[in-house]
N, C-alpha and C positions, 0 to 999 in steps of 0.2 A: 271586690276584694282582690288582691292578691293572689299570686302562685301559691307562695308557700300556707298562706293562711288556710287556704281550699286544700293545701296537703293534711296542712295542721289537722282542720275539722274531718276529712276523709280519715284519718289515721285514730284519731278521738273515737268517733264512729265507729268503726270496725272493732275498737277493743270493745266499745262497750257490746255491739252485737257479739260477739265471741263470747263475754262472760255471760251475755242472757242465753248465749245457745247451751252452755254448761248448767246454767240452775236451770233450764228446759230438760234438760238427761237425767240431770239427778230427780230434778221433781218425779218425772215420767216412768224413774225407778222405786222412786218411792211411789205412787201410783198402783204399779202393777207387784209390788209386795203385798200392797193392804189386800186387793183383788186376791194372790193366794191365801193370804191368811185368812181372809171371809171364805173364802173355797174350801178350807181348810177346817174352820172351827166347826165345833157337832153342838155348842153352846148357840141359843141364839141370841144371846146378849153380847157375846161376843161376834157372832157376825154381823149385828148390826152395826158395834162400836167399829167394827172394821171398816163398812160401808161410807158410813159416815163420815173418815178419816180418809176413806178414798174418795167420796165427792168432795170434801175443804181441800182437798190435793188436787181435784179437778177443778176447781175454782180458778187454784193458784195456778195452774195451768195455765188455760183461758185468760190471764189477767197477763201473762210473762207472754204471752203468743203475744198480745195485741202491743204489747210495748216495743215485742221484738217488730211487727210489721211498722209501726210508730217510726221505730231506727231507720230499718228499711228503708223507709221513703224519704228521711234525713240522707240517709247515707246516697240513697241515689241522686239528690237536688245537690247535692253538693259534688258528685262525681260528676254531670250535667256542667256545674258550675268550674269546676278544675279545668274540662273539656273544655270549655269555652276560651277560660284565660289563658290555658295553653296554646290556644290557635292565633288568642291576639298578642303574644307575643313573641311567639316565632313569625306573627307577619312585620312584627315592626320593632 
């Protein structure tokens, strides 16, 4: 590929890491809410429903990490791959 196309996909990449790192903070706050509100309740039907609500938040977690490491290793093969083309066209 190309310079620019390797800029192209490097720059694609990063946005989309930046937005999975943003739903990774808010989840991770919505997370540690349910966690007080179960700390919180003296019902325990409501501390279960809070539990609950914090492990499907834990889920979504673990699903948003694996797509973020996913990106990652896009985003490094193509930074690998910009590196390269850059080399071969400053030699020629």
């Amino acid at each position: 590929m190309t310079l620019v196309n390797e800029a192209a996909y490097l720059y694609v990449f990063s946005k989309k890491l930046l937005k999975i790192t943003e739903q990774l903070r808010k989840l991770r706050h919505k997370a540690e809410t349910h966690a007080q509100e179960q700390r919180r309740s003296k019902d325990h039907k409501q501390r279960n429903s809070h539990f609950q609500k914090q492990a499907k938040t834990a889920d979504k977690i673990k699903e948003k990490q694996q797509e973020y490491t996913q990106t990652l290793q896009e985003l490094r093969r193509h930074q690998v791959a910009f590196a390269g083309q850059l080399q071969k066209e400053m030699k020629g």
